[in-house]
FIVEX-10598 format. One record per residue (C-alpha): z, x, y. Coordinates in Angstrom, 3 decimals, padded with zeros to 6 digits. Each point is the difference from the previous one (the first is absolute). Layout:
<atoms>
zz Z xx X yy Y;
...
</atoms>
This chain:
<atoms>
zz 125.555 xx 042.736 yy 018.786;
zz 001.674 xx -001.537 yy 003.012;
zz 003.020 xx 000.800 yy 001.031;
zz 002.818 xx -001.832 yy -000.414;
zz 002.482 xx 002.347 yy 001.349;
zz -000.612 xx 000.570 yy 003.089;
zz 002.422 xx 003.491 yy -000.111;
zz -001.256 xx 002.634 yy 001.969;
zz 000.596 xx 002.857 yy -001.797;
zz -000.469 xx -001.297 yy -003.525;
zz -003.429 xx -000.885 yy -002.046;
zz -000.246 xx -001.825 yy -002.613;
zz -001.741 xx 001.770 yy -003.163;
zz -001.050 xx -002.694 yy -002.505;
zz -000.185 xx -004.062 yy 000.535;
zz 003.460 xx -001.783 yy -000.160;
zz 001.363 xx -000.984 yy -003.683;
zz 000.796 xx -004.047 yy 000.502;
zz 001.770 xx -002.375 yy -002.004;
zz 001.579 xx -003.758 yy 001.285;
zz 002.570 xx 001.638 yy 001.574;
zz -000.405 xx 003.756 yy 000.908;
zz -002.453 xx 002.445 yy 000.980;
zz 000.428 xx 003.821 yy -000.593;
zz -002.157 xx 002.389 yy 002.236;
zz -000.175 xx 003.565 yy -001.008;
zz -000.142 xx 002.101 yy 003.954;
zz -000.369 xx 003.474 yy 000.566;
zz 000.819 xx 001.796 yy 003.467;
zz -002.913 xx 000.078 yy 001.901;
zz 000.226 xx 003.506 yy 001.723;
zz 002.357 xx 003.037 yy -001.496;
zz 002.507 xx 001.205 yy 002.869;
zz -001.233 xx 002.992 yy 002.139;
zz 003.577 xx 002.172 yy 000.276;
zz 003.140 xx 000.554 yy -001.206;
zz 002.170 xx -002.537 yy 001.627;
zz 002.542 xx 002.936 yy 000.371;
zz -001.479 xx 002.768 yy 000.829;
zz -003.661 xx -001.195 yy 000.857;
zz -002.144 xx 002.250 yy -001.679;
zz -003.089 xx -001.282 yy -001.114;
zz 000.028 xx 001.762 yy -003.491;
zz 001.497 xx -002.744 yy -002.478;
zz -001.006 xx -000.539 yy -003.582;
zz 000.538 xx -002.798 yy -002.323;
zz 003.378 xx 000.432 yy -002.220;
zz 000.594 xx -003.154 yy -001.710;
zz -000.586 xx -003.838 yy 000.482;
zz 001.330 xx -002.696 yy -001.518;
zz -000.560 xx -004.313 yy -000.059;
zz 001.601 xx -002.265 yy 002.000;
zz 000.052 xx -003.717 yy -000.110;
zz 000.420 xx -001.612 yy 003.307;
zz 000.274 xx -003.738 yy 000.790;
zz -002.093 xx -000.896 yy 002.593;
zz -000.375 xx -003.640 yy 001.862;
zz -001.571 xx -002.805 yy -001.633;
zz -003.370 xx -000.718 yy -000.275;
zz -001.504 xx -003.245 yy -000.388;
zz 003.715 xx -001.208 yy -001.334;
zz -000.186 xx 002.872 yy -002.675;
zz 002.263 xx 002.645 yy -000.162;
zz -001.329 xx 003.391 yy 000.762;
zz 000.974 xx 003.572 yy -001.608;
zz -001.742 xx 003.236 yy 001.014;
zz -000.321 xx 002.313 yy -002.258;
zz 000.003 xx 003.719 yy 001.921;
zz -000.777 xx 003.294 yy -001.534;
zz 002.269 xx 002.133 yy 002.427;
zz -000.522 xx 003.363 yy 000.606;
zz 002.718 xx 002.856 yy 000.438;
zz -000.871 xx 003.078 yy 002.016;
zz 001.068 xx 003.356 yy 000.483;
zz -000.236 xx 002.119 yy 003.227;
zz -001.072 xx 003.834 yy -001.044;
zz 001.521 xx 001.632 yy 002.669;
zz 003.903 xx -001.845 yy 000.117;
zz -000.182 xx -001.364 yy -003.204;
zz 000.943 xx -003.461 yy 000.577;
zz -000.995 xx -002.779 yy -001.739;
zz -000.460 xx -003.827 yy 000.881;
zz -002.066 xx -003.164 yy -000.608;
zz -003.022 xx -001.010 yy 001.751;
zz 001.234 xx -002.249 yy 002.853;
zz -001.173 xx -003.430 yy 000.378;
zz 000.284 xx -001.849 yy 003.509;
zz -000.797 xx -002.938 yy -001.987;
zz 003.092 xx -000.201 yy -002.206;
zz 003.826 xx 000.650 yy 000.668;
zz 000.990 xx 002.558 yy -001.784;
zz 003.635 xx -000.831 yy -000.722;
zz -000.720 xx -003.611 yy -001.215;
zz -003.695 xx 000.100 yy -001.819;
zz -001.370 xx -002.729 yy 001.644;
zz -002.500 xx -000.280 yy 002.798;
zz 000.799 xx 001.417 yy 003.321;
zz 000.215 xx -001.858 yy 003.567;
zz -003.231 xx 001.781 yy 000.331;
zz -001.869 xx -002.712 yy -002.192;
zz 000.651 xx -002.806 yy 001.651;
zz 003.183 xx -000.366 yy 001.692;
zz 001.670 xx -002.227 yy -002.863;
zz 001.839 xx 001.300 yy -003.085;
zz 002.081 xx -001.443 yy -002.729;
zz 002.406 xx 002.309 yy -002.451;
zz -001.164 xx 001.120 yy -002.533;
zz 001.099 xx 002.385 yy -003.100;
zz -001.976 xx 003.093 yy -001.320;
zz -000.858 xx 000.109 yy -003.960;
zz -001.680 xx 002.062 yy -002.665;
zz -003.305 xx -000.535 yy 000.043;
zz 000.392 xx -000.024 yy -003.485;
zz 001.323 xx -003.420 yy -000.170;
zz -002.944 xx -001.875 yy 001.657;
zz -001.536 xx -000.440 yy -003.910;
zz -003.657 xx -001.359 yy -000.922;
zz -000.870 xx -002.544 yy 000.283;
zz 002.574 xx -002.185 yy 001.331;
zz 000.332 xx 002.534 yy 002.816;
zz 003.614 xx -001.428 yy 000.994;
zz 002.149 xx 002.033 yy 002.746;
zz 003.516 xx -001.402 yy -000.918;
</atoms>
């Protein structure tokens, strides 16, 4: 499967879903984080996840949504919990980082649950 992406810390896991207009990738994070961001111990364990659509820039004039299975950890000796972190995205917006390629447009965040067979349409 090639890759499309180009983001460094994401994969993708199966081939894209296309239509005429859209194409939905379904990513994972590539490597699990190595400490607590607070504390930085290097004891964590997975305590939730959840999906996240994110809009990402067009490919081949098609709109593009990744589909991301993000994963919440908690740190066993503070306690604290918090997403995986993803240089690739920013975090307050859902879209794709400066990181990707230096160009960005806004762009909302959605339930995955709305990006329905077969149509696969984002808005």
């Amino acid at each position: 499967m090639t890759d499309l992406l180009f983001l460094p810390d994401l994969r993708a896991i199966e081939s894209p879903q296309e239509n005429e207009t859209d194409m939905m990738f379904k990513v994972e994070a590539i490597e699990p984080p190595e400490r607590c961001p607070e504390c930085g111990f290097d004891k964590l364990y997975r305590h939730g996840s959840r999906k996240q659509l994110i809009m990402d820039l067009p490919i081949r004039l098609k709109r593009v949504g990744l589909q991301l299975n993000r994963i919440r950890y908690k740190c066993r000796k503070c306690d604290s919990t918090f997403w995986e972190r993803l240089i690739s995205l920013d975090e307050k917006r859902s879209k794709r980082g400066k990181h990707g390629d230096g160009s960005c447009a806004f762009v909302g965040r959605w339930q995955v649950t709305e990006a329905r067979e077969p149509s696969l349409r984002f808005f």
